[in-house]
N, C-alpha and C positions, 0 to 999 in steps of 0.2 A: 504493500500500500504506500508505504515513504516513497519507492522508486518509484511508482506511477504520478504522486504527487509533486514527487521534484524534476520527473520529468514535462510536466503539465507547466509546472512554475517556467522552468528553465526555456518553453516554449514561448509563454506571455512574453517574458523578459524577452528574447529575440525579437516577438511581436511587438512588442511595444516599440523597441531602438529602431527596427524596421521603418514604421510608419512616425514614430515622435523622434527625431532624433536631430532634428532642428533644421534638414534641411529641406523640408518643404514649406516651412512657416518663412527659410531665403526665399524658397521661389516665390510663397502668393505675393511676398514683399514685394520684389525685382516687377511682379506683375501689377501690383498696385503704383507701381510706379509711372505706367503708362499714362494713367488719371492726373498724375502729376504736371509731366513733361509735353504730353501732345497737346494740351491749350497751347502751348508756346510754340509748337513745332509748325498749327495749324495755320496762320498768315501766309508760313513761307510754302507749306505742302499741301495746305488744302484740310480740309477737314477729313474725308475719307484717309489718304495717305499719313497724316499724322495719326494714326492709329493702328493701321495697316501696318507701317514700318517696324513695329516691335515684333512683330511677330517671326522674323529669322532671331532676333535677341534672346525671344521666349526661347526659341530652340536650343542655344547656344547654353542658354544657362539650363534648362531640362539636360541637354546632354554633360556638362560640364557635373553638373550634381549627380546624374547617375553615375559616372562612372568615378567620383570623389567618393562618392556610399560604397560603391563594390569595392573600389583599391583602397582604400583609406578604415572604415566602418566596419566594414564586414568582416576583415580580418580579425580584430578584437572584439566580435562578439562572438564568435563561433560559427559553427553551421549546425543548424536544429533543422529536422523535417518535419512541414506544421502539417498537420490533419488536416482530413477532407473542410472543418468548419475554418479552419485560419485559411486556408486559400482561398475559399469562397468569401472569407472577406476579405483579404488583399484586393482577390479581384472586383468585388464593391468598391474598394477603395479604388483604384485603379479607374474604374469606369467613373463613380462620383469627382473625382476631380477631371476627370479631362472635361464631362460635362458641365464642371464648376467653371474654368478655367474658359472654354470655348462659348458657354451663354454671356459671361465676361466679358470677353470680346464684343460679342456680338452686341452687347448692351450701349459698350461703348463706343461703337462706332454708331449706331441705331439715333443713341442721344446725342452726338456729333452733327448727324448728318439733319438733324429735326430740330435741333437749336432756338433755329430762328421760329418754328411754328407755337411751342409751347412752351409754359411759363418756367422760369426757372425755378420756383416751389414745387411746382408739379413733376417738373423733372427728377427732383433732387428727392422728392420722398417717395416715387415709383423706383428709383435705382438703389434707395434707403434697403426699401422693401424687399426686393427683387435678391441682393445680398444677404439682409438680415436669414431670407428662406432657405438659399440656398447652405449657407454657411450651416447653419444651424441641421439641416439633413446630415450635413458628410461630418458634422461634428457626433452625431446620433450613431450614424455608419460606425464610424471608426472610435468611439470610445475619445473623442479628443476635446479636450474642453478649450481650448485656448481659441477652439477656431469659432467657438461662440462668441470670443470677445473679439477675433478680427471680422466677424461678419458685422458686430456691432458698432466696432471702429471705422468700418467702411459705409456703413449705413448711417451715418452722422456725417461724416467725410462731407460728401455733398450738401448736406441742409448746413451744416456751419460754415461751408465757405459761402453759400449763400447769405448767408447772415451778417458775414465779416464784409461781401460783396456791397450790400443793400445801405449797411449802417458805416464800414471805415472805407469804401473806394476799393476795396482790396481786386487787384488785377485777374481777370478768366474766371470771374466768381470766386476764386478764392481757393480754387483746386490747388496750383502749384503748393498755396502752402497745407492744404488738410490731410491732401492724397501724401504730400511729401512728408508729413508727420508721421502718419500711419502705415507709409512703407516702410519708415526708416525704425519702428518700435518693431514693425514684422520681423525685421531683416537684424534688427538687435536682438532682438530673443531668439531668433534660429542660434544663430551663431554663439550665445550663451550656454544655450541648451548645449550645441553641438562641441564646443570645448571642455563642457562637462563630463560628458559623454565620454570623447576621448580621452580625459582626464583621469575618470573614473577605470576607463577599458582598456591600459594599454595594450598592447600586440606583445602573445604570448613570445616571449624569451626575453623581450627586452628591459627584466630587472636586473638588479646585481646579480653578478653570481659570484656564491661564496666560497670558497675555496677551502680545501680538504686539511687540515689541519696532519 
């Protein structure tokens, strides 16, 4: 019974480093960054193309980060083989963010492209919303609680730069500065988590070795 237990434990623990292990809380950062930077981008490229353009960058850091977690990560936690129920949430997981990640997209170019027709209140509390829902799913999905508070940081994002827009002047509503707060706490907490992690994990053989007396 202990063996079955510690191997159950010893699975979580993988699962969890797996999926929590800081560096997807880089990516949705690096991705809310788009909300940031493509106000600014959009004069020179257009509203469509200032949004469009992240998307080889999305790539670059999706690949950059998987193969950071395989060569880096995976070494210091081991190799566990998860049951029929852990793969079929990875792949939950797996499919929930790419649909997180790509309605994303598509939100932001949509409210790009529609600017000029609808109010920016109205904008800013359907994109509120729109995040609050999905965050809170693949937070449920995946056991993750953090991505309750970036769906809620994201979903305020919009209505407070509107705010900051309407009452201090603040430039593109106010996005460079709300979007740029909320990637940058995203993208600080990956990277806290993930020095932890390492911290905690290192890769087996490389402590002292003690010598034979």
């Amino acid at each position: 019974m202990s063996e079955k237990i510690s191997l159950k434990e010893a699975e979580h623990k993988v699962f969890s480093a797996a999926t929590q292990d800081g560096l997807l809380d880089v990516f949705i950062g690096c991705v809310a960054l788009q909300f940031a930077i493509a106000p600014l981008l959009s004069p020179s490229l257009g509203d469509f193309w200032s949004s469009a353009v992240f998307v080889p960058f999305w790539v670059l850091v999706a690949g950059g980060l998987w193969l950071f977690r395989r060569r880096v990560v995976k070494p210091r936690l081991g190799g566990v083989r998860f049951g029929a129920a852990r793969k079929a949430r990875l792949i939950r997981f797996n499919v929930v963010m790419l649909v997180v990640n790509v309605i994303a997209m598509a939100i932001g170019t949509w409210i790009s492209l529609n600017s000029e027709v609808m109010s920016g209140r109205v904008t800013s509390a359907f994109f509120g919303l729109t995040c609050l829902v999905l965050f809170s799913t693949a937070a449920v999905f995946l056991h993750y609680p953090r991505l309750y508070v970036y769906g809620l940081l994201l979903g305020l994002s919009p209505l407070v730069g509107e705010w900051l827009f309407e009452n201090w002047g603040a430039s593109h509503h106010g996005f460079p500065i709300t979007f740029g707060l909320t990637a940058g706490i995203m993208i600080a907490t990956g990277l806290l988590v993930l020095m932890r992690l390492l911290r905690n994990n290192p890769v087996p053989g490389d402590g002292p070795v003690v010598g034979r007396g």
